[in-house]
C-alpha positions as CSV (number, residue, x, y, z in Angstrom):
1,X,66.2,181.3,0.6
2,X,65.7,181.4,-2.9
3,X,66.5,184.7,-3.5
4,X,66.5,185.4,-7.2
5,X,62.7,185.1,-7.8
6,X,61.4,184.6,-4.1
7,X,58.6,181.7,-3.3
8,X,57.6,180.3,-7.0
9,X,54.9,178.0,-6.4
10,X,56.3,174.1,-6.6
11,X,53.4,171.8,-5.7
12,X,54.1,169.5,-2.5
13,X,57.3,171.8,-2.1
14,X,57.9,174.0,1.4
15,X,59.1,177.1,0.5
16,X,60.3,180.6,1.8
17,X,61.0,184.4,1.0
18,X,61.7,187.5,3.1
19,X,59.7,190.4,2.5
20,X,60.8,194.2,3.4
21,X,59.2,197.5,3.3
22,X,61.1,200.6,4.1
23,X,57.5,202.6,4.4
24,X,54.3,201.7,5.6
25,X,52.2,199.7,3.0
26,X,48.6,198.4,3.6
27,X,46.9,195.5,1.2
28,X,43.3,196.0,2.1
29,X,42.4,193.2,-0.4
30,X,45.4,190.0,-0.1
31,X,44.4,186.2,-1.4
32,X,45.9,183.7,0.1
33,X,46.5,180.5,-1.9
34,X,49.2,178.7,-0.2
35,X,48.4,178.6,3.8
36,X,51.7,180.8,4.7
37,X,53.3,181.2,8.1
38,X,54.7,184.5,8.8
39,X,57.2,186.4,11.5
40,X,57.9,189.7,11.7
41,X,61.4,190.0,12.6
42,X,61.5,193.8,12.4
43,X,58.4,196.4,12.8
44,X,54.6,195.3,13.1
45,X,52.0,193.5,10.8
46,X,48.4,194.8,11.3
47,X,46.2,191.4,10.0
48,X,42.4,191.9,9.4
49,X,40.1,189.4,9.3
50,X,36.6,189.3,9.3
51,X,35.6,192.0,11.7
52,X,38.4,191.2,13.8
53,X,42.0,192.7,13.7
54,X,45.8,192.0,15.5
55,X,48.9,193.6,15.1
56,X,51.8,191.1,15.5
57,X,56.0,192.1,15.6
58,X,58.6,189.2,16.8
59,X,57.1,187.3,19.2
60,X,54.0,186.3,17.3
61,X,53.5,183.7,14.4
62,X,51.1,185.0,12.0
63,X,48.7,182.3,10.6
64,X,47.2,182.8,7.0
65,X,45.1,180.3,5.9
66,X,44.7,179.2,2.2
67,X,41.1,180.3,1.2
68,X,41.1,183.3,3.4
69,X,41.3,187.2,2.1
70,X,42.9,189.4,4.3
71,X,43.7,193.2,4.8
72,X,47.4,193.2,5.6
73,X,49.4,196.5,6.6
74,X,53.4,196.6,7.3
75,X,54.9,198.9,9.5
76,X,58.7,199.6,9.8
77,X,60.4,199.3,12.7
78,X,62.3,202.5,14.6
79,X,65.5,201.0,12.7
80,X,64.5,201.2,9.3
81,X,62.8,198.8,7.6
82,X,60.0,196.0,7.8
83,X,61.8,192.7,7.5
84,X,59.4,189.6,7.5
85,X,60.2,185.9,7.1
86,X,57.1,184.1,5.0
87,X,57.2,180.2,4.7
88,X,54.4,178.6,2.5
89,X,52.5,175.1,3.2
90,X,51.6,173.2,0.2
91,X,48.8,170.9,0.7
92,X,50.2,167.7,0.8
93,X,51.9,168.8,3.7
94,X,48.7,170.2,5.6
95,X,47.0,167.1,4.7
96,X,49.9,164.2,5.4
97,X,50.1,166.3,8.8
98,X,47.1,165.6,9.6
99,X,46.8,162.2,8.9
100,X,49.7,161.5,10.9
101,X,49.0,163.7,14.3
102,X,45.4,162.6,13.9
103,X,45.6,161.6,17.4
104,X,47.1,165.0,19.2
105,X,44.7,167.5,16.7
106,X,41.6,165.4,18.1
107,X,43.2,165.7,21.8
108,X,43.0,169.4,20.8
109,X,39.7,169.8,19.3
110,X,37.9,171.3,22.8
111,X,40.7,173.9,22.8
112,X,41.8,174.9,19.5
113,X,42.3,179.0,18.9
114,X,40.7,180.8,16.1
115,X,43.1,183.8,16.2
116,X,45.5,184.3,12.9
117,X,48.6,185.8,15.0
118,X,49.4,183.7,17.8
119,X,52.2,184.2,20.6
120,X,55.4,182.1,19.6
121,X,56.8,179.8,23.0
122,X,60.1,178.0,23.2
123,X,59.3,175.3,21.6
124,X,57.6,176.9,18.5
125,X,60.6,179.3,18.0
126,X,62.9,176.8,17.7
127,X,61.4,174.7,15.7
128,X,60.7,177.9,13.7
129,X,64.7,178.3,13.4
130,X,65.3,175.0,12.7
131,X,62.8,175.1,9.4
132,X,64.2,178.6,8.0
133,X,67.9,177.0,8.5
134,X,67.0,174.0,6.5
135,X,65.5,176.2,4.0
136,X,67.8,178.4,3.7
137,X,70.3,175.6,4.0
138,X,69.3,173.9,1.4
139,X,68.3,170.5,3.0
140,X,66.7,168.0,1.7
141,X,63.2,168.4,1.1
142,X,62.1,165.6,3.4
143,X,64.1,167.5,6.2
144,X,62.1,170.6,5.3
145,X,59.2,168.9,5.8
146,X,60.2,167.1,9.0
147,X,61.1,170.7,10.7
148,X,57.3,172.3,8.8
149,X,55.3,169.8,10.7
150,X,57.5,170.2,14.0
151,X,56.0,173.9,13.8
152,X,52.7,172.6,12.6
153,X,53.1,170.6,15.8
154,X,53.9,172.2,18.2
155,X,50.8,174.9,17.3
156,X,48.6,172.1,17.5
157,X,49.7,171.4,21.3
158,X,49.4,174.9,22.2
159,X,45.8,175.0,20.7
160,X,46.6,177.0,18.0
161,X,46.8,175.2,14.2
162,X,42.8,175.5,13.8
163,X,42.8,178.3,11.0
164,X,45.2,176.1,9.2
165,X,43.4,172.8,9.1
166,X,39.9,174.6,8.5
167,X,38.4,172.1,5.3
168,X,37.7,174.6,2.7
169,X,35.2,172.8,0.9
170,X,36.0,173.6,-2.5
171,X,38.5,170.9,-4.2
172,X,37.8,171.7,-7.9
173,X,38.7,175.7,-6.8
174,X,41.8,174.5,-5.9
175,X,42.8,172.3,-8.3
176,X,42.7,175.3,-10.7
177,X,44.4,177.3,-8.7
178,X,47.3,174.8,-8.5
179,X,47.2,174.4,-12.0
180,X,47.5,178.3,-12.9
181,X,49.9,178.8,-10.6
182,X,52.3,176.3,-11.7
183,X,52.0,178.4,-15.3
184,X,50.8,181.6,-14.3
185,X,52.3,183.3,-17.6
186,X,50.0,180.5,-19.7
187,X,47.0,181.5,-21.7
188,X,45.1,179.6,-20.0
189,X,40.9,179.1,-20.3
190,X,38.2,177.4,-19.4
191,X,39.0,174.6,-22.3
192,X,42.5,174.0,-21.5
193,X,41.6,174.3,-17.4
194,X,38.9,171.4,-18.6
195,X,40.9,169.3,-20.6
196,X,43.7,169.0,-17.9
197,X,40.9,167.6,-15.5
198,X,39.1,165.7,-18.0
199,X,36.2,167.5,-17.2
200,X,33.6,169.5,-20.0
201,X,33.9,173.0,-20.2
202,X,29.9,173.7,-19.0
203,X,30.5,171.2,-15.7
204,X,33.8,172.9,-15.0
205,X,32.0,176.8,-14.8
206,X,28.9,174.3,-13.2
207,X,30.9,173.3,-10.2
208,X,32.4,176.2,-9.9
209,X,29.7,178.8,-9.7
210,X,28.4,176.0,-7.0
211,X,31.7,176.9,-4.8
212,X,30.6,180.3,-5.3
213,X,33.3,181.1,-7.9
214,X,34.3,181.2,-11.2
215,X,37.5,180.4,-13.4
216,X,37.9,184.2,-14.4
217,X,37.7,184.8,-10.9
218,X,40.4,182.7,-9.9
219,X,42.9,183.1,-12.7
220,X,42.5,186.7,-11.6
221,X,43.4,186.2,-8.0
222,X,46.1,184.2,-8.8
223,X,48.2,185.9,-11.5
224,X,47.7,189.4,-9.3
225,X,49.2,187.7,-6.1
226,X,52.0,186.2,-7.7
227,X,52.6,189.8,-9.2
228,X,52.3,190.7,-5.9
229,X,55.0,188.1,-3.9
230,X,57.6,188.7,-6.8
231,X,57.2,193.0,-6.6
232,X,57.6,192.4,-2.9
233,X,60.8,189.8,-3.2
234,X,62.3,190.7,-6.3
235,X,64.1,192.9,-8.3
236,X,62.6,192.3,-11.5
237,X,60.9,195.1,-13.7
238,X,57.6,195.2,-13.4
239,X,57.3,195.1,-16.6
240,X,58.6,191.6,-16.8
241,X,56.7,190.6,-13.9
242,X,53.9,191.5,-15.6
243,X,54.6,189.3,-18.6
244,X,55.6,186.6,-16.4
245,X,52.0,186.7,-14.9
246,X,50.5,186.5,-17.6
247,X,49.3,190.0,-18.5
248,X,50.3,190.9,-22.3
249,X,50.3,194.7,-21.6
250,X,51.9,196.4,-18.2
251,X,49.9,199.3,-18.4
252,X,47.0,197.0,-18.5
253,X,48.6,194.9,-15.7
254,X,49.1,198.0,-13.2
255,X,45.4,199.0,-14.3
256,X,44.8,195.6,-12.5
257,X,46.6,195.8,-9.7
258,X,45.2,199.1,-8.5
259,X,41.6,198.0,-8.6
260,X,42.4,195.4,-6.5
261,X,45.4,196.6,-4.2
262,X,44.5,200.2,-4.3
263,X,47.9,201.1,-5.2
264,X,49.7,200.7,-8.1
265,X,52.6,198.1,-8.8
266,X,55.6,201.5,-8.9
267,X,53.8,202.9,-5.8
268,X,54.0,199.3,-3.9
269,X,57.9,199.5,-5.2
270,X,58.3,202.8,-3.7
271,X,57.7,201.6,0.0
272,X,60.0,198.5,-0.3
């Protein structure tokens, strides 16, 4: 892993971090971005979705779909602490994937799963192992991606890689979120958000509003779970977190944070 400042957001770039918690912690309110895959490899993760929940420990995958908000509690195991392993999925990937296994996700259509933690098989697992290793490793990039889509694969055959490859109809929404989360720190607006898509300012909050969302909206989300993944997988002070996130003020930032977590950023410190 990287481990100084955990997953930074790379575009086209698979990437990991372990998260811990040595007390329960619950996120009623968590973005997701970057579709991520997660295992547990100590305690339980309670995943909400919809009107549906599952708790998953070891031998599940958990599934969290870029686009999707989910309530996410972790509980520590009778050892000590929550240890998880987190692996995100830039788009490209998702994408080229499916271009190229066209064939086997159509052969799977009738069958595919809607759940978001599935049960891990052989096959899964190890290829599973074989992506952390070359992650943590160090491989070449390419080699990363050759053991992503071997997991990506072998969900598909089991039924399961629907969540995942769910279109979510909203291209321009993610196009700004790629772009603030490259420079999450940046004083961004709707002008310079515009002028990197050569795009006016009025069509830009236009199309927007059309995907049912708006640029405030999104540079929100996106600087408060990046504060998020770096309190979770680094050491930093907050303090600097909250600079590098773009917020000018802490106190400002952890006013944030609460509103939308329901816990402040020492509090969410506390239980890690």
């Amino acid at each position: 892993m990287r481990p100084c400042d955990g997953i930074q957001h790379r575009e086209n770039i698979i990437d990991a971090c372990v998260i811990r918690a040595r007390h329960p912690l619950t996120l009623p309110r968590t973005p997701v971005f970057v579709s991520t895959l997660c295992r547990v490899r100590q305690g339980e993760k309670l995943v909400q979705w919809d009107d549906r929940e599952m708790r998953a420990g070891p031998n599940q995958l958990i599934l969290m779909p870029a686009g999707r908000e989910l309530g996410i509690s972790n509980f520590p195991g009778p050892h000590g602490h929550y240890i998880a392993d987190a692996v995100t999925f830039p788009v490209s990937t998702l994408r080229n994937f499916s271009t190229r296994y066209s064939q086997q996700i159509m052969s799977c259509r009738g069958v595919l799963k809607t759940d978001l933690c599935v049960p891990l098989d052989r096959h899964t697992t190890q290829a599973w192992e074989q992506l952390l290793a070359a992650i943590n490793g160090n491989a070449p990039q390419a080699l990363c991606t050759h053991y992503g889509e071997a997991v990506l694969l072998s969900l598909c055959l089991g039924g399961q890689i629907g969540p995942l490859l769910m279109g979510r109809n909203d291209p321009l929404c993610e196009r700004v979120q790629q772009l603030v989360m490259a420079s999450p720190e940046r004083d961004w607006t709707v002008a310079s958000i515009a002028q990197h898509m050569n795009l006016g300012e009025s069509t830009l909050r236009r199309q927007l509003a059309k995907e049912g969302n708006s640029f405030r909206n999104i540079l929100e989300g996106v600087r408060l779970s990046t504060a998020l993944l770096r309190l979770q997988t680094t050491s930093r002070p907050i303090g600097e977190i909250a600079a590098a996130c773009g917020y000018a003020s802490a106190s400002r930032f952890a006013v944030r944070f609460r509103s939308h977590y329901g816990l402040s950023p020492r509090e969410l410190r506390a239980a890690i």
